[in-house]
N, C-alpha and C positions, 0 to 999 in steps of 0.2 A: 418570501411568501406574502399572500395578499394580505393578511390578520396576523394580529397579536393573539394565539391561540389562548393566552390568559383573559380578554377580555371578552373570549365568545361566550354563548350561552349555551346552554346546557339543552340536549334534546327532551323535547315536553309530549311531542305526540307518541301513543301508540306504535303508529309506522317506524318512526324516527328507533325507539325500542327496539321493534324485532326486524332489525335489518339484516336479513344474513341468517344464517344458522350456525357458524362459528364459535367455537370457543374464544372468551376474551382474549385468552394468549394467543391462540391463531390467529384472530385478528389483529389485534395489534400486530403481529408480524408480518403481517398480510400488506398493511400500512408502512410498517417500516421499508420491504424489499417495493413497493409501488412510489415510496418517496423518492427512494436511493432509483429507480428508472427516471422519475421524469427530471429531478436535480441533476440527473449525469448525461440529459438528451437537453435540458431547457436553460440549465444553474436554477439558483436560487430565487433572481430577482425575477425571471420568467415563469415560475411555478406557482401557482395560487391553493389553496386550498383545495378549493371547489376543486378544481384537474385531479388532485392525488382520490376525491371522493368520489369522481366520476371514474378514475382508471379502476377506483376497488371495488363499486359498484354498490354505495352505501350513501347515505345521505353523510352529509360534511359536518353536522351534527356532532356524528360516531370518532370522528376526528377527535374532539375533544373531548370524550369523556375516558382515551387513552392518554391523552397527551394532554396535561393542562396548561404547558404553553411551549414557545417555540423552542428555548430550550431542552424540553425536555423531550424533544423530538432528534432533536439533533446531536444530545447526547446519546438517545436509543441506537440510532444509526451507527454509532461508535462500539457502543458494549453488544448490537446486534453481529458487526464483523469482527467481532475481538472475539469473540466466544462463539458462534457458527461457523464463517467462513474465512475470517484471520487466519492468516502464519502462524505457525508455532513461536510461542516467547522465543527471542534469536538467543537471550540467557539460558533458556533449557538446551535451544537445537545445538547449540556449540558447546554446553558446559564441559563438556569431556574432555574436547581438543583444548579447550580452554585448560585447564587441570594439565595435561599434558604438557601444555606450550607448542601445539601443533600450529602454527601458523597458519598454513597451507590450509589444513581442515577448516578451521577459524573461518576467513577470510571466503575461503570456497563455499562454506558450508551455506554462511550467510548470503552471499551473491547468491545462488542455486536458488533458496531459498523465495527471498526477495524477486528475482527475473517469473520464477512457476506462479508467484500467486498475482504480479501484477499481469499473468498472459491471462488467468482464468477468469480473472475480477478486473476487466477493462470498465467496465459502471463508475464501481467506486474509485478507477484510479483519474476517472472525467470527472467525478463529483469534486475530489479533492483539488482537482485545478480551478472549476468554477469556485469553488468557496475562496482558494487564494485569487485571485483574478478580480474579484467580488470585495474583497475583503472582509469575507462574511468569517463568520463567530467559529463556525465550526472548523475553518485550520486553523483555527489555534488553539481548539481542543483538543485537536489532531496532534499539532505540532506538540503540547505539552504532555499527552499521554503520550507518545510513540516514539516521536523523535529525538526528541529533549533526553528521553531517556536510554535512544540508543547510542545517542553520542558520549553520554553518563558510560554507559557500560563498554563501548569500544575503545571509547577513550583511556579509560583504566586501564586496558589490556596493554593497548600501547605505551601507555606510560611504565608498565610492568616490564614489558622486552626491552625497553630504552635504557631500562635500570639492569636487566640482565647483557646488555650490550649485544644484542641482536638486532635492534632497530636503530637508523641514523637518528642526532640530533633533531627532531622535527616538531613544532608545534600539532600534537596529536589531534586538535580539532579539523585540522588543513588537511590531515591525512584521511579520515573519515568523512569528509565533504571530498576530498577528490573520489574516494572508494564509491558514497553515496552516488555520486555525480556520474561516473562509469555507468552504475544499473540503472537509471532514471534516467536517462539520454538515451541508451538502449531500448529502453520500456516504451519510453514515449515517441521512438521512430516506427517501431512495430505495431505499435498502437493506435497511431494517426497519420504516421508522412508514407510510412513505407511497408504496409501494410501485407501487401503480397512477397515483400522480401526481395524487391527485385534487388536494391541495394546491397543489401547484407542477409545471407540466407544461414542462419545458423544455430543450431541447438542453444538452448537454455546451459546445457550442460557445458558445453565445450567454450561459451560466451562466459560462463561464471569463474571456470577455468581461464581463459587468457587472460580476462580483468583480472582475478589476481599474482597469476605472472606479474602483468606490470607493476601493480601496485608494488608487490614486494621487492622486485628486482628495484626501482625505486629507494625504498623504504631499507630496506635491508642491507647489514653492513658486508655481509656474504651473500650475495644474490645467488650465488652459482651451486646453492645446497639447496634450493628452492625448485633446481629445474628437475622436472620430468622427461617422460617420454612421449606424453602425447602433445601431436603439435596443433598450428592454426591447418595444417594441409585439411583434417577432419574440413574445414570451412567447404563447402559447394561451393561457392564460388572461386574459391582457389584451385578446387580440383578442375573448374573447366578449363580455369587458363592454363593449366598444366596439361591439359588435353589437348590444348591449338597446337 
């Protein structure tokens, strides 16, 4: 951004005042979802103030007397998608199969999960490459509230089957950065390289599915109690060549 939003000044005119008829919390959110467009169309170091004041249609002013500096802007952007338009905690959405030792549910439930909200929220999944790309502040707010802790928490799990002799000897971080790495390569070919799918044409549901086929098949000291019934053939693309 073009300012230190802590060293700006505070709006003095009248105008500057009643800009808008908004409520302050609509506003501010208002600011939040027009920061999170133009950082996920421009990044960070191409977005200035002035732009996010001009897209919301307030003087740049109003800027600051939500946010009093750049931090706390780009913390907003965090607790804005953690609590509107965030996943569900992957500790709630799985705790069951977890408690269980479903693996399958586990591992599916999270991939499923992960694949639907990076198709809906394509913005913030460009914001988050400009900030690492940038090496700007905000993935590492990211990284420390979301990811840090989901490897905390899968990790455990893994370490818990390893212990019940269900999972191969593995360093549990490698297993959770390969599982990671499956949906984020995925995500990010349908989201920039391969857009219309010409590639790879395939449900959320059935991709969450065969990612953890491998994984566990992999992983698992008995792969062959993990198989199902549904296969890659669901894949379109498979069925056409099954068509020639």
């Amino acid at each position: 951004m073009s300012k230190d939003l802590s060293k700006a000044k505070s709006p003095t005119t009248a105008g500057a005042l009643l800009v808008g008829r908004m409520s302050g919390e609509d506003r501010r959110q208002q600011l939040i979802q027009v920061a999170i467009r133009l950082f996920s169309q421009k990044g960070f170091r191409g977005t200035t103030t002035k732009e996010i004041a001009q897209a919301a249609k307030i003087n740049e002013a109003m800027i600051f007397r939500h946010f009093a500096t750049k931090e706390d802007l780009y913390s907003a952007i965090l607790d804005y998608k953690a609590c509107t338009e965030g996943p569900v905690d992957p500790r709630e959405l799985v705790a069951e199969a977890v408690k269980r030792k479903d693996d399958r549910a586990v591992f599916e439930g999270l991939a499923y999960a992960a694949l639907q909200h990076h198709e809906r929220d394509t913005d913030f999944h460009r914001l988050l490459l400009y900030s690492a790309l940038e090496g700007h502040q905000l993935a590492d707010m990211f990284w420390e509230r979301n990811i840090r802790e989901f490897y905390e928490f899968l990790g455990k799990y893994i370490q818990e089957r390893q212990r019940d002799g269900a999972f191969r000897d593995i360093e549990p971080r490698i297993v959770v950065r390969a599982f990671i790495g499956m949906i984020i390569h995925h995500s990010l070919n349908n989201s920039l390289w391969d857009k219309h799918r010409r590639l790879l044409d395939v449900t959320n549901e059935c991709a969450a599915r065969e990612f953890t086929n491998i994984l566990l098949r992999g992983i698992a000291v008995a792969p062959s109690r993990y198989e199902n019934g549904k296969r890659a053939s669901t894949i379109r693309g498979f069925k056409k060549k099954q068509r020639r």
